[in-house]
C-alpha positions as CSV (number, residue, x, y, z in Angstrom):
1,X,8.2,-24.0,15.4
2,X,6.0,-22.2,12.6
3,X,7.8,-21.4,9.7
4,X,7.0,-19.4,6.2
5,X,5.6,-21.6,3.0
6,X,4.6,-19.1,-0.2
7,X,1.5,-19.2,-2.0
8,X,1.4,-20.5,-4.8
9,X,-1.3,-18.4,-6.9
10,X,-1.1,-20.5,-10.2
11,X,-1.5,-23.8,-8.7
12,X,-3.3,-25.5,-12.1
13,X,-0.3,-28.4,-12.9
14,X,-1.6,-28.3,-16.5
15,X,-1.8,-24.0,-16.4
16,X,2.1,-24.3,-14.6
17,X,3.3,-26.2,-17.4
18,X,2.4,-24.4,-20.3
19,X,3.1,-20.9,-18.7
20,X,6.9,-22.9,-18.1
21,X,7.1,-23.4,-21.6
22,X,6.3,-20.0,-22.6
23,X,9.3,-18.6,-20.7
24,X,11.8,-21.7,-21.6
25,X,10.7,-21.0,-25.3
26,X,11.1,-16.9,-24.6
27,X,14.4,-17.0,-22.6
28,X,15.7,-13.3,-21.9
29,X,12.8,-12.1,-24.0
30,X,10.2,-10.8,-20.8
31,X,8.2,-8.8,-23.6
32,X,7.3,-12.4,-25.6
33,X,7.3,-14.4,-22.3
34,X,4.7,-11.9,-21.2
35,X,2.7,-12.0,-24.5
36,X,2.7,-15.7,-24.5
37,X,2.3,-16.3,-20.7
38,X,-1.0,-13.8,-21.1
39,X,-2.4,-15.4,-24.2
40,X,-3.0,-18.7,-22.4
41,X,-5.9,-16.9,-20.3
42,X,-8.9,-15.3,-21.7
43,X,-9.6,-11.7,-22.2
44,X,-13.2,-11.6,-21.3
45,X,-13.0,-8.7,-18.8
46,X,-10.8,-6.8,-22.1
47,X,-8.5,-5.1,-19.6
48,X,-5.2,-3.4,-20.1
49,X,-2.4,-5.0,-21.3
50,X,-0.4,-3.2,-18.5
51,X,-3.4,-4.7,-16.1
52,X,-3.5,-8.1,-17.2
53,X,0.4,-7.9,-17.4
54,X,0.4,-6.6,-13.6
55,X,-2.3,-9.4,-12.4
56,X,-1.1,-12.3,-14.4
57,X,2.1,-12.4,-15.6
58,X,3.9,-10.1,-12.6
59,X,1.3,-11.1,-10.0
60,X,0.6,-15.0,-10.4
61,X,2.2,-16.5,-13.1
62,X,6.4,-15.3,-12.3
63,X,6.0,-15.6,-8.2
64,X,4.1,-19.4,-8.7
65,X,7.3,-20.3,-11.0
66,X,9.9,-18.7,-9.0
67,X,8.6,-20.1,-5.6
68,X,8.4,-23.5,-7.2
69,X,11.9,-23.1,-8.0
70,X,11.2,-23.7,-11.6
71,X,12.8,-19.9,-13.0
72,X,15.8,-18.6,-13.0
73,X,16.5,-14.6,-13.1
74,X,14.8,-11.6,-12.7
75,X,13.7,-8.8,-15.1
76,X,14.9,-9.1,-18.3
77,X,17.0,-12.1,-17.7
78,X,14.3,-15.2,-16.6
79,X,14.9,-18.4,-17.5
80,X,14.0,-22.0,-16.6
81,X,16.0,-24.0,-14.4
82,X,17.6,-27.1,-14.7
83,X,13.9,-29.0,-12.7
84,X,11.7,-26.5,-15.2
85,X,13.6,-28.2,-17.9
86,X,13.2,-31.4,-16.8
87,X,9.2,-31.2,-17.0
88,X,9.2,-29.4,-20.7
89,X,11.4,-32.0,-22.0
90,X,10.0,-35.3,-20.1
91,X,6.7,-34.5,-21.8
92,X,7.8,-37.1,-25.1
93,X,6.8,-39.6,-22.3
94,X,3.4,-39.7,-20.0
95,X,4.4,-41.7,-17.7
96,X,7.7,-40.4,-17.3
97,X,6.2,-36.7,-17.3
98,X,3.9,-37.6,-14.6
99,X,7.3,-39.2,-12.4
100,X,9.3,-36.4,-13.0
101,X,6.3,-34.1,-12.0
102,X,5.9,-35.7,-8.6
103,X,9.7,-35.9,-8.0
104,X,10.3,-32.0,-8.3
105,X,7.1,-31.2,-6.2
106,X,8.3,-33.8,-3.6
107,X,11.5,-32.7,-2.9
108,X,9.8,-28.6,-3.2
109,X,7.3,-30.0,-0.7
110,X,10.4,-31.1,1.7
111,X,12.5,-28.5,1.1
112,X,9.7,-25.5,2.3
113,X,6.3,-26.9,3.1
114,X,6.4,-30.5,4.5
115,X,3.2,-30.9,4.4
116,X,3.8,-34.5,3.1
117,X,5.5,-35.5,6.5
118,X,2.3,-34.5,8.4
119,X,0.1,-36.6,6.2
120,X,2.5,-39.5,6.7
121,X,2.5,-39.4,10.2
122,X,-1.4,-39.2,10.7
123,X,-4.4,-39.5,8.7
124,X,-6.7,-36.6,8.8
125,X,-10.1,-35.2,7.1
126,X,-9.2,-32.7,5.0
127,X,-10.5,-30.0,7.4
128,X,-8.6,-31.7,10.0
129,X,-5.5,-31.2,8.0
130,X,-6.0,-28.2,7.1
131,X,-6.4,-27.1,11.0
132,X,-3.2,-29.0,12.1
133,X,-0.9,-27.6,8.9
134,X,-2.1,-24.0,9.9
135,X,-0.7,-24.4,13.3
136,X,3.0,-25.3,11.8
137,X,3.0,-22.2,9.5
138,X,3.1,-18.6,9.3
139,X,0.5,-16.0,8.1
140,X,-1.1,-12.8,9.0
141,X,-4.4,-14.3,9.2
142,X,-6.1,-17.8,9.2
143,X,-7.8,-16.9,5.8
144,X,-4.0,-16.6,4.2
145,X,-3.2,-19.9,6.2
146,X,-5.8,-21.6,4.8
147,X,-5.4,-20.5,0.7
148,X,-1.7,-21.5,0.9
149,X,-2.8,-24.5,2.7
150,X,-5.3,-25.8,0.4
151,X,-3.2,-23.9,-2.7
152,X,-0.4,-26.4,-2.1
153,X,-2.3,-29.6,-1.4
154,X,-4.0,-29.1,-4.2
155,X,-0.8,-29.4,-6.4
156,X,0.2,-32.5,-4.2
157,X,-3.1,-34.2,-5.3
158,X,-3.2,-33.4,-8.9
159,X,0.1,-35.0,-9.4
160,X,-0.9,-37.7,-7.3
161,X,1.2,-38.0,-4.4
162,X,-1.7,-38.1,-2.3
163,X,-5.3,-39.1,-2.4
164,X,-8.4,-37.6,-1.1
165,X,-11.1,-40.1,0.4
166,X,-12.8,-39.7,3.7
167,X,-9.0,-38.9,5.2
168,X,-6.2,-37.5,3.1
169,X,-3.7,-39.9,2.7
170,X,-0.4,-40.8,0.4
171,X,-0.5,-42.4,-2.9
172,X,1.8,-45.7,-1.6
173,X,2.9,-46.9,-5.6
174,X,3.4,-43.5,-6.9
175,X,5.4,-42.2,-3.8
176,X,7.3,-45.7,-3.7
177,X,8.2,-44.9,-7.7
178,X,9.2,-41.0,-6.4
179,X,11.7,-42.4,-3.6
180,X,13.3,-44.5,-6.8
181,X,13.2,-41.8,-9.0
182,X,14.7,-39.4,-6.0
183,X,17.4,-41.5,-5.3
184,X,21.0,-40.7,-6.2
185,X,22.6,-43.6,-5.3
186,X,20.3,-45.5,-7.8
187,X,22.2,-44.2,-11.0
188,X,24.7,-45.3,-13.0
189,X,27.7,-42.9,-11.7
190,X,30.0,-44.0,-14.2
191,X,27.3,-42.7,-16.8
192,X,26.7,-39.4,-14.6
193,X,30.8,-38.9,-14.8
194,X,30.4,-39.4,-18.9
195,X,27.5,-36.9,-19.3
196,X,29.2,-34.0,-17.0
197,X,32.1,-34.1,-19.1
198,X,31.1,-34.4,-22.6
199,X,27.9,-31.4,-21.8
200,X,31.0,-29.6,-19.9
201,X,33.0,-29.6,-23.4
202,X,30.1,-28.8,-25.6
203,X,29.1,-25.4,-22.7
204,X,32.7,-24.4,-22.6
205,X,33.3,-24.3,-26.4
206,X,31.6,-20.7,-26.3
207,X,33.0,-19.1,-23.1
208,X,36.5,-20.1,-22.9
209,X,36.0,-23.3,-20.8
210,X,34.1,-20.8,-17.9
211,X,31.0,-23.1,-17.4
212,X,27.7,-21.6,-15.7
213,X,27.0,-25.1,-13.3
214,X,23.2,-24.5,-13.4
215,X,23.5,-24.8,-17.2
216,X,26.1,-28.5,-17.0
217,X,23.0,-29.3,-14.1
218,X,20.4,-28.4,-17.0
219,X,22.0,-30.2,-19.8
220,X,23.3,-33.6,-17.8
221,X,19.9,-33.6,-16.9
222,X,18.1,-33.6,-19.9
223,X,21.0,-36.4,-21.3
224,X,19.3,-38.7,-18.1
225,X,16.2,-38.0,-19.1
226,X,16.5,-38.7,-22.8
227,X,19.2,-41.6,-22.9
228,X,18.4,-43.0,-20.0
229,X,14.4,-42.8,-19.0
230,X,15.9,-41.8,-15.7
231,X,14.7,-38.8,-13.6
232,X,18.1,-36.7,-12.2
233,X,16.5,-33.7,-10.4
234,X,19.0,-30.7,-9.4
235,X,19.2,-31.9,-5.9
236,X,20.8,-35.5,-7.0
237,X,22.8,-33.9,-9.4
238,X,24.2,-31.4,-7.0
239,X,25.3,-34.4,-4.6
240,X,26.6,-36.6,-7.4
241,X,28.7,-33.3,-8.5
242,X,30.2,-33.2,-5.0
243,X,31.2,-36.9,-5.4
244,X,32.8,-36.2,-8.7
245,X,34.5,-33.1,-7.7
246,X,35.9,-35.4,-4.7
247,X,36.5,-38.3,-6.8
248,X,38.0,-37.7,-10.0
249,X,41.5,-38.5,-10.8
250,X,41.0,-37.2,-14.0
251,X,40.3,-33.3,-14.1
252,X,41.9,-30.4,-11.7
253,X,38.4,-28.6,-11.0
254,X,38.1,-25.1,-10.3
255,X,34.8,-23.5,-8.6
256,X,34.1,-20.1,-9.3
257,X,31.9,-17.8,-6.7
258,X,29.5,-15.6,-8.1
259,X,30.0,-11.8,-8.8
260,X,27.0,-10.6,-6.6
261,X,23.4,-12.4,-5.5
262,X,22.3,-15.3,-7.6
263,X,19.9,-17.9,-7.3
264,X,20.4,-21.7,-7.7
265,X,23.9,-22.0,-6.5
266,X,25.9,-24.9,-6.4
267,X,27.3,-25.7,-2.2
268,X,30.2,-27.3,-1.5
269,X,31.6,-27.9,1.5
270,X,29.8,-24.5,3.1
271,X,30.2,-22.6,0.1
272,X,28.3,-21.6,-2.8
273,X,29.4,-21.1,-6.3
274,X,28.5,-20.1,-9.8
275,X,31.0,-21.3,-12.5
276,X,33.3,-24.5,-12.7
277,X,36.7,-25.0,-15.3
278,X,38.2,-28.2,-15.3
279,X,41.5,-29.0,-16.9
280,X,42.3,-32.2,-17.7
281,X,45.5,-33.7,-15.5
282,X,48.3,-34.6,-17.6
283,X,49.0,-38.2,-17.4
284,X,52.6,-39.5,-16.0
285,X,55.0,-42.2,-18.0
């Protein structure tokens, strides 16, 4: 079965990153997240703004982040997500930068490309890879095939989840350190329960208790990250949510559905929502 994989046009890690960080540091403001995406690429060719905005900015730059999952919104209203966070704010460490890089593309390459499960199973020239991939995707010619292909792989290799030698292969200690730093069940939950209430009070001071969950995902986040040197992607947030939601004894929780189409919704049990309140339960004598 073939199935659709994007391309991903910006596909320079380092580019990525500080194209991120102009629309983290811009949020809601497209007109200096534009100006600031398109002053990290030279003007030799002295085009248009409205060109250069329409090529870079509209035509690589947003599409590479929103495919990546790393953007939130659309027109006026873009922001990063809770994974776009994560890379701006892991950079005070290398190494821990580098992890949380190849966690984020790991899970993105399992969640739409898989190319990672083919290169497991089998190693292959890189022409030979490229042939086999093209046959489990879909594309309106080989030549698109091939530039998502190669696009992709290329993002794979530069943060090092796999190697290129006479065969591509995987990276066996840095994609032994991604299933660590993937793992849900490896954090502390009692710290996870601690962080989602405390960034729940400090979110809900501001819009009477009615929190956005891709912002408590954001924020408890960034609290691993920082306090803890630990990597908590949105997908192992998301299932440790569940659990608590499931769990606690503490709060009555209520899950709110979004007004219209959104992106980055929280599921539970079949559904999808936007917004969360929890009350504290009064406690019996």
């Amino acid at each position: 079965m073939t199935r659709k994989v994007p391309l991903i046009k910006e596909y320079r890690i380092h580019k990525l990153v500080r194209c991120l960080e102009c629309i983290d540091k811009f949020a809601y403001n497209r007109e200096k997240q534009r100006d600031c995406v398109l002053s990290l690429y030279s003007n030799k060719m002295e085009k248009s703004l409205e060109h250069r905005e329409k090529s870079i900015f509209r035509g690589m730059v947003i599409p590479s982040l929103r495919y990546t999952g790393l953007i939130i919104g659309f027109g006026d209203v873009i922001r990063s997500s809770a994974n776009g966070r994560l890379i701006i704010e892991s950079q005070f460490n290398g190494d821990l930068h580098e992890r949380c890089l190849r966690a984020i593309m790991y899970e993105i390459d399992k969640k739409i490309f898989n190319f990672l499960t083919t290169i497991e199973q089998h190693r292959y020239s890189k022409n030979e890879l490229i042939k086999e991939l093209s046959g489990q995707i879909m594309a309106s010619s080989d030549k698109q095939k091939k530039e998502r292909i190669e696009k992709w792989l290329s993002i794979l290799h530069q943060v090092e989840l796999i190697k290129y030698s006479e065969t591509v292969s995987i990276n066996e200690e840095n994609y032994k350190q991604t299933f660590l730093d993937i793992n849900a069940n490896l954090k502390n939950f009692n710290r996870f329960e601690e962080f989602v209430v405390s960034e729940y009070y400090i979110l809900g001071r501001e819009s009477a208790r009615i929190v956005d969950i891709r912002s408590l995902r954001e924020f408890v986040g960034i609290r691993f990250l920082k306090e803890c040197g630990e990597i908590l992607t949105e997908n192992q947030f998301d299932y440790l949510f569940r659990k608590f939601i499931s769990t606690t004894k503490s709060f009555h929780i209520s899950l709110g559905e979004p007004m219209g189409a959104d992106q980055k919704l929280f599921e539970y049990k079949g559904n999808f929502y936007k917004t969360i309140i929890m009350t504290k339960k009064e406690v019996l004598k």
